[in-house]
N, C-alpha and C positions, 0 to 999 in steps of 0.2 A: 351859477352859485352865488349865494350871497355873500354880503359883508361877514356876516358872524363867523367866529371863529370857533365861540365855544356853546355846546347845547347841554340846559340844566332839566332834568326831568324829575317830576315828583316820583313815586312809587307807588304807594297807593291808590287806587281807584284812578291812576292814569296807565302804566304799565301794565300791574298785578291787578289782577282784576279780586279783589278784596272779598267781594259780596258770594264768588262764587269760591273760591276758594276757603269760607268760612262757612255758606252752609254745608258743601263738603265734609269738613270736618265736624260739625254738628249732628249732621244726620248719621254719620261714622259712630259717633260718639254715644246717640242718640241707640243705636241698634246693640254699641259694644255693651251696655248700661241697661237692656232694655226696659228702654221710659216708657214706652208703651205699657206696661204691667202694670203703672203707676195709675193710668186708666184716667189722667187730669190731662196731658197735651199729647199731640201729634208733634211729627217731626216740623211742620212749617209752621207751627204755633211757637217752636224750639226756636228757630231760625228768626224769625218776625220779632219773636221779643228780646231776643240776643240783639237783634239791632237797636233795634230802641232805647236800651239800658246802656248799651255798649258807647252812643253815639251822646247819650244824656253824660257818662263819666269823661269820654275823651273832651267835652265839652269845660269843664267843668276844670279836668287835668290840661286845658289850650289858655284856662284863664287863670292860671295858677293859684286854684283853690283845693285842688287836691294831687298828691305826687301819686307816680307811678305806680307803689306798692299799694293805693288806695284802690285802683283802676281794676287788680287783679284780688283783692280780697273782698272788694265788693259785690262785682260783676256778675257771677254765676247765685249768690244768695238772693241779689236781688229780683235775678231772675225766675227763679222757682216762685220767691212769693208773687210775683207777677203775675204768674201763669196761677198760681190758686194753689202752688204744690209746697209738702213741707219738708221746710230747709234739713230739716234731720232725714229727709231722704235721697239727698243732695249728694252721691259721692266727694269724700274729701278732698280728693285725688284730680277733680273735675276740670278744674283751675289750669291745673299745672300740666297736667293732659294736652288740654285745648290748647295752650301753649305753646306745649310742643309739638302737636300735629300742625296746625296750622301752617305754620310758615315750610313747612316738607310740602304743601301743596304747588303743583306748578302752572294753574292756570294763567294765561296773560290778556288784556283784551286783543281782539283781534286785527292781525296784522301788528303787532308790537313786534316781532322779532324781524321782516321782511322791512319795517321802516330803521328798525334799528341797525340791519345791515346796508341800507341805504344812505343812513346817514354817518355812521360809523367810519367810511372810506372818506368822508368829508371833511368833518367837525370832531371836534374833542369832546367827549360825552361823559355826562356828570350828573349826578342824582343829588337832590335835597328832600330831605325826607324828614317828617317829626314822627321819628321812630325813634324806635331802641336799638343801638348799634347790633346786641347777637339777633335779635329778631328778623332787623330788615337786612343782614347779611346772609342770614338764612333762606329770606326770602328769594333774592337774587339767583343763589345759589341753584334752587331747589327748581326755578321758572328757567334755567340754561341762559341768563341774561346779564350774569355779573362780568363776565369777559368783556363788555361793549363800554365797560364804565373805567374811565380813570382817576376820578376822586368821588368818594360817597361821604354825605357830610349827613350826620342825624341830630337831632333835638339835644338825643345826651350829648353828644363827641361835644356842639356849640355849647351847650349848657343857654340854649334862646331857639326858639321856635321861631315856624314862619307866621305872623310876615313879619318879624322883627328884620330889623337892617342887619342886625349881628350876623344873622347866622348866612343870610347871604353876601355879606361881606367877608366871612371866613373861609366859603366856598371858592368868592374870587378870587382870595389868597394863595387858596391852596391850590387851586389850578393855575396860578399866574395867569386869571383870565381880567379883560379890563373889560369893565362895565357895558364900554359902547360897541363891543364884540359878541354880547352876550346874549341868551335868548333864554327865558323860562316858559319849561311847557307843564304844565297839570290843571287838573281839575276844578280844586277852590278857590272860590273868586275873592274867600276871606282872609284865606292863608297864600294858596301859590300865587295868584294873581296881586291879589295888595301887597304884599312882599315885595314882587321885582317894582312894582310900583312906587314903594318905597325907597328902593335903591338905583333907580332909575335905571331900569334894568327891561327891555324890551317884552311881551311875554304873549305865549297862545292860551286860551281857555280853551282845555277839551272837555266838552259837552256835550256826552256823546247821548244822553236822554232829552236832549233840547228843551234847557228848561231857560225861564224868560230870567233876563235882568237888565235894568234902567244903569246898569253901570258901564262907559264907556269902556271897549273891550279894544284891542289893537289889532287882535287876530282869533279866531271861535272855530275851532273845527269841529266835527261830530265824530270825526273819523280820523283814526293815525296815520291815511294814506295821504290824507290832506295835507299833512306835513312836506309832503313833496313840493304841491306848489307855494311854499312860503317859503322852504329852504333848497 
């Protein structure tokens, strides 16, 4: 066993596997609606520009040029006119739908739950997340994965995204974890990664599509079994 005492994990597109649990609910959405009559996109034309648009606002809401209410009233109009379709065919409802289906989806990537009871009988296990408290509780909930966790810290609860120090410094608080104990694991090497970097905070990059970067990493997995030989 190692030194750490306490393990911080993102949520998003490290645990819950995001991509698939949103075209899930797009293509869900896509047949309850049927867009197909609309005779302009298919379901993976749905899906493809949902990311796009979705990834251009979180963007945009990480660099605090637009709040949260912007994220969801802009989202789905912009999409349609992306796709060539018009907004007046748009169910009103679209928005708040997707909302709330989403986060009731339970995919995780694989092997999340087998490391998380792995590490679970070891280490103190804790989530950072720049979410939205009912969202990414929902989300937990919905994947059988909120049991493993004993502090969840999100964007709102901090009122400071990653990689600010704050919000990883609130985390340490609340779990009474001390920095040189500590180990952050997710995905972005802009937020999870420069974050613990910031607060000098040990961290793994999961990686799991092997894409390249010139940024000194400390530990790269591709895979959540990998966790095994690091902790």
């Amino acid at each position: 066993m190692s030194n750490y005492k306490h393990v911080f994990f993102d949520l998003d597109h490290t645990l819950w596997d995001y991509d698939a649990n949103a075209t899930d609910s797009l293509y869900e959405l896509y047949e309850r609606y049927d867009f197909y009559s609309l005779g302009v996109f298919g379901k993976s034309d749905l899906a493809r520009t949902f990311f796009e648009v979705n990834y251009e606002l979180w963007d945009l809401y990480n660099e605090h040029k637009i709040h949260r209410a912007d994220i969801r009233k802009r989202r789905f109009p912009a999409i349609f006119e992306r796709l060539g379709a018009m907004v007046e065919d748009m169910p009103k409802n679209l928005e708040t739908e997707y909302v709330a289906l989403c986060p009731t989806k339970d995919k995780t990537f694989k092997h999340a739950h087998a490391v998380l009871d792995y590490l679970s009988g070891k280490y103190n296990l804790h989530v950072i997340t720049n979410g939205f408290d009912d969202i990414q509780e929902t989300k937990l909930k919905s994947s059988g994965i909120r049991a493993y966790f004993d502090v969840i810290v999100t964007s709102e609860t901090a009122n400071n995204r990653k990689p600010s120090k704050e919000i990883f410094e609130l985390a340490l608080n609340l779990s009474n974890a001390q920095v040189q104990e500590s180990i952050m694991i997710g995905d972005n090497l802009g937020s999870d990664i420069q974050g613990a970097i910031n607060v000098g905070m040990d961290h793994v990059w999961f990686n799991p599509h092997g894409t390249k970067t010139d940024k000194p990493i400390q530990h790269e997995i591709e895979n959540l079994l990998q966790l095994k030989t690091i902790l």
